[in-house]
C-alpha positions in Angstrom: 39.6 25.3 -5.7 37.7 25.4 -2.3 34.3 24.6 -4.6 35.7 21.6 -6.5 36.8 20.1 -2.8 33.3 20.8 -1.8 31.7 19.2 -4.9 34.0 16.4 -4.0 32.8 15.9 -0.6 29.2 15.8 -2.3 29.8 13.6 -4.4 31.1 11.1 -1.5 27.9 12.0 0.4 26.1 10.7 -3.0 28.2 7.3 -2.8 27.4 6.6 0.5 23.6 7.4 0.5 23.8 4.6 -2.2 24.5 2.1 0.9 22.1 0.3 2.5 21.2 1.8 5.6 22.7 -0.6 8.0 25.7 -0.1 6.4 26.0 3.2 6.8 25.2 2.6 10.3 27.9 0.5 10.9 30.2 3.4 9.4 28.6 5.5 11.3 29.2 3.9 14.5 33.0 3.0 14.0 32.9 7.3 13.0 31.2 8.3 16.0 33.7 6.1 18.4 36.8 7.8 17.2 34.7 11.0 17.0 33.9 10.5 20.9 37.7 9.8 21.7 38.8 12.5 19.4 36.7 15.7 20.1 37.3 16.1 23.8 35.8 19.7 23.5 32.6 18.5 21.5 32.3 15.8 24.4 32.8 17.7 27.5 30.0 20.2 26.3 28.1 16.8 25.8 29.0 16.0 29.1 28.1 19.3 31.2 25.0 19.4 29.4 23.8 16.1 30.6 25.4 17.2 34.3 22.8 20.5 34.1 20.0 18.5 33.0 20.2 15.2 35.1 22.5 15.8 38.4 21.6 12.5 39.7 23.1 10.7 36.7 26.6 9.0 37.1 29.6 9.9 35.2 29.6 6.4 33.7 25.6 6.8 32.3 26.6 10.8 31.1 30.1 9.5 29.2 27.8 6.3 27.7 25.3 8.5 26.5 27.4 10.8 24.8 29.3 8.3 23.3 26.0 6.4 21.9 25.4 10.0 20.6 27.9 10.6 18.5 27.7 7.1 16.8 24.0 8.3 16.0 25.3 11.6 14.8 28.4 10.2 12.6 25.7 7.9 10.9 23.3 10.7 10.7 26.2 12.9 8.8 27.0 10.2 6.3 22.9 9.7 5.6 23.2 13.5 4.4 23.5 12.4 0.7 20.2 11.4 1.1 18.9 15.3 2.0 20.5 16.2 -1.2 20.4 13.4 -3.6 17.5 10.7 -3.0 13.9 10.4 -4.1 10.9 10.9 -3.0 10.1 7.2 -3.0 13.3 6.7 -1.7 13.2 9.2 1.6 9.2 7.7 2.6 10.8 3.9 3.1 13.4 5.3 5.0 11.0 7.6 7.5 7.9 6.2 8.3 5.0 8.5 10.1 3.1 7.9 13.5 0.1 9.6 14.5 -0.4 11.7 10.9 -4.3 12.2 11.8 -3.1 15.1 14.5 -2.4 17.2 11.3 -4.6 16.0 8.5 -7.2 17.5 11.0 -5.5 20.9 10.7 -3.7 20.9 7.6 -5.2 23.3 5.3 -7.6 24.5 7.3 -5.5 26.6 10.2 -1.8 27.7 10.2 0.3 24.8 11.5 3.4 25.1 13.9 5.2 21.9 14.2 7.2 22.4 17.1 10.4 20.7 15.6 13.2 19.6 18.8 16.6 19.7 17.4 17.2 15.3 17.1 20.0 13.5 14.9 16.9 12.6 12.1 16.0 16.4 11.8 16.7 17.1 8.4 15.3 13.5 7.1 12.3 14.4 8.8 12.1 17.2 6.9 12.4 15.9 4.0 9.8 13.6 4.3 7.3 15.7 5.8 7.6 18.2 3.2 6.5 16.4 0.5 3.1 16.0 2.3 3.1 19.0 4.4 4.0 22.5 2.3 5.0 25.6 3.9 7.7 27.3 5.4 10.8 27.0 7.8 14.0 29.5 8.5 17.8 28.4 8.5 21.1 30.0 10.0 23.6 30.9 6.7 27.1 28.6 6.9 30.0 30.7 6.8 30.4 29.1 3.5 27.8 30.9 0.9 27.9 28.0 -1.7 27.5 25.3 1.4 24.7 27.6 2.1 22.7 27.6 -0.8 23.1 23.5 -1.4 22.0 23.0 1.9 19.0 25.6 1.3 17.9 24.2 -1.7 18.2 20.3 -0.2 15.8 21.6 2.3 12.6 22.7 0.0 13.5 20.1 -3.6 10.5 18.4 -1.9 7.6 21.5 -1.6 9.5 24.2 -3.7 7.3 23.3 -6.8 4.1 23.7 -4.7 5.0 27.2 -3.0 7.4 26.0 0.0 10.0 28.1 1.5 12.2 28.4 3.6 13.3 32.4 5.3 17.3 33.4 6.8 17.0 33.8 10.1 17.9 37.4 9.7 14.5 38.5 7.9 12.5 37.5 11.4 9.0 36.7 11.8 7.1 38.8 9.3 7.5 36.5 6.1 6.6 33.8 8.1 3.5 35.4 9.4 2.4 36.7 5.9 3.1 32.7 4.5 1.4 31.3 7.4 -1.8 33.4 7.0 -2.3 33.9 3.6 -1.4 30.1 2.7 -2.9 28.0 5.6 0.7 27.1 5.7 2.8 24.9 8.2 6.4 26.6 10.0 8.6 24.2 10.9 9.8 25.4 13.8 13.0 24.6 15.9 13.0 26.2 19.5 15.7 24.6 21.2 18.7 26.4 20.8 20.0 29.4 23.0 20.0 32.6 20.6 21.0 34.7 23.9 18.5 37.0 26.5 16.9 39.0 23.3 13.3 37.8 22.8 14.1 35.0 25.4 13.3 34.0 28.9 14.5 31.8 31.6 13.0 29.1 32.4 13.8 25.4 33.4 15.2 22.7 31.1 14.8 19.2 32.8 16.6 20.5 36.6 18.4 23.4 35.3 16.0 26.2 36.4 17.9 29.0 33.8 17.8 28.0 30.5 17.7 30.7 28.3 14.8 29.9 25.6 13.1 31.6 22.8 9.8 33.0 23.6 8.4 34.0 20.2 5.9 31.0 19.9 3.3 32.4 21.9 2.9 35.5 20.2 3.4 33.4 17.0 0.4 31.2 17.7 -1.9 34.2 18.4 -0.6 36.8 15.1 -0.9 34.1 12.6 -4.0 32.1 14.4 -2.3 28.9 14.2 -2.8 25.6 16.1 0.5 24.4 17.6 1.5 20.3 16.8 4.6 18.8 18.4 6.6 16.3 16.1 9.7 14.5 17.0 12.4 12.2 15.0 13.8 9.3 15.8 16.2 6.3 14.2 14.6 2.8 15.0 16.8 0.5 13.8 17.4 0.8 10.3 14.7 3.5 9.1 13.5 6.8 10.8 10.1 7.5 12.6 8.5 10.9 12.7 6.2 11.5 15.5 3.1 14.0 15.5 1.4 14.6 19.2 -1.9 15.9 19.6 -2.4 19.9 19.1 -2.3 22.2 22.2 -5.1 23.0 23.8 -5.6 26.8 25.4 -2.1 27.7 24.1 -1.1 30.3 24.6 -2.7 30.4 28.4 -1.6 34.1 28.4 0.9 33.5 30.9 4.4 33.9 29.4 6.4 32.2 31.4 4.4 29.0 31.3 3.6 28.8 27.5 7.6 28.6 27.4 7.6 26.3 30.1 5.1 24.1 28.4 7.7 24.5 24.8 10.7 22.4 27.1 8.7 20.2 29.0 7.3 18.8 25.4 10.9 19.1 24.4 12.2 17.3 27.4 9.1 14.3 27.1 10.4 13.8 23.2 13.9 13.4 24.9 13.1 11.0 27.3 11.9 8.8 24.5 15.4 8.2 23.3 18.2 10.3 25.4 21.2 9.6 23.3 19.3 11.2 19.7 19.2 15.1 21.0 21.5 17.5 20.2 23.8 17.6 23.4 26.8 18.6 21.8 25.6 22.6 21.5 26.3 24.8 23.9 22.1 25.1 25.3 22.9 26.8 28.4 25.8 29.1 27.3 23.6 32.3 28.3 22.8 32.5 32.1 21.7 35.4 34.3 24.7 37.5 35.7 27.9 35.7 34.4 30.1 35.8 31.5 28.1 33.9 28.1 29.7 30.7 27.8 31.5 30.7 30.8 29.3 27.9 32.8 31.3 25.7 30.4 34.7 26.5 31.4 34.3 24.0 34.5 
């Protein structure tokens, strides 16, 4: 019974992704207003997320912020259909590509890294870049197995055929390594999320000096040779843009604490581009140094 509701909910997804986009948009918006109104929880973390990273900014900027960002993630849930169910054709007029000669000068040639920020047009990125870019990427299991595996599967249709794949979380680096070296290939990689104080280290996020963040990518870069390329997402106006910056230079410096350093500060750049498309609603500062995980979020 629970899979037939799912398939259900699929096929809805499939109906909608038929829309034109600025229809879904305008669904999306009227969605993400009662969202904002509704999920006080969801909201407040929103809010004290902004308070961490910007101090100076007013209640009234913080609450319009939020609120703008969860119109763009209610129309960014009901594009989903389009992950699972639309065309190649279809997903290239929908994201277009800025600054694609960072990585043709890489690609095949050296491991890749895209260093991936976590924005509402993540998984439509993906999509698209995958069917020029093959290689690899991890993903967290839902606590629903057959949610799971649709969601898996959405993520490689475009690069499964030519050798893409994509690793649970659980199996850690070494498949990735192996892919990466004996394939040239790219790891799309998403850094921004606090997995807690193992193989992490605190550093600043925008003025929050303790921001518990993942420092594998260093040692990553130098096991698997690879050349790290920053890419970030964004919705302009009806269609979605995927934006390469230049490879890294003398990365990693061999100073720890600043190769992490220099991870958030691209992050924080690619947020400044368009505030209200990150992912505030996650809890990014839930571990800290010396108090209770999750509690800086009970005030």
């Amino acid at each position: 019974m629970k899979k037939l509701f799912i398939d259900l909910g699929f096929l809805l997804l499939r109906v909608i992704s038929w829309l034109p986009m600025s229809i879904i948009q305008v669904l999306g918006n009227i969605a993400g207003t009662i969202g904002y109104y509704n999920f006080k929880k969801r909201r407040n973390i929103g809010i004290k997320n902004l308070s961490l990273c910007f101090p100076d900014m007013t209640e009234q900027e913080k609450h319009k912020i939020i609120k703008e960002h969860f119109k763009y993630l209610m129309t960014s849930a009901l594009e989903y259909g389009l992950l699972f169910f639309a065309s190649q054709k279809k997903i290239k007029t929908i994201v277009k590509v800025k600054n694609k000669e960072y990585i043709d000068k890489y690609y095949g040639i050296r491991p890749i890294i895209l260093l991936y920020p976590h924005f509402i047009g993540l998984d439509l990125g993906g999509a698209r870049l995958m069917q020029d870019f093959t290689g690899c990427s991890i993903y967290s299991t839902q606590r629903n197995d057959y949610i799971s595996e649709r969601l898996k599967q959405a993520r490689v249709r475009f690069m499964k055929d030519r050798g893409g794949q994509i690793f649970p979380r659980n199996k850690g680096l070494r498949p990735i390594i192996k892919k990466m070296l004996s394939e040239k290939a790219v790891f799309y990689y998403l850094p921004d999320q606090d997995f807690g104080e193992q193989d992490s280290i605190y550093v600043p996020f925008f003025a929050y000096p303790t921001c518990s963040t993942v420092s594998i990518l260093p040692k990553l870069v130098s096991l698997a040779d690879a050349v790290v390329i920053p890419v970030a997402v964004y919705r302009v106006g009806n269609h979605y843009e995927a934006e390469f910056s230049e490879a890294w230079d003398n990365y990693p410096s061999g100073n720890l604490e600043a190769d992490v350093t220099r991870m958030n500060q691209f992050v924080q750049s690619a947020i400044l581009k368009n505030i209200a498309q990150y992912f505030w609603l996650h809890k990014r500062f839930k571990t800290q140094p010396n108090i209770p995980k999750g509690s800086i979020y009970n005030n």
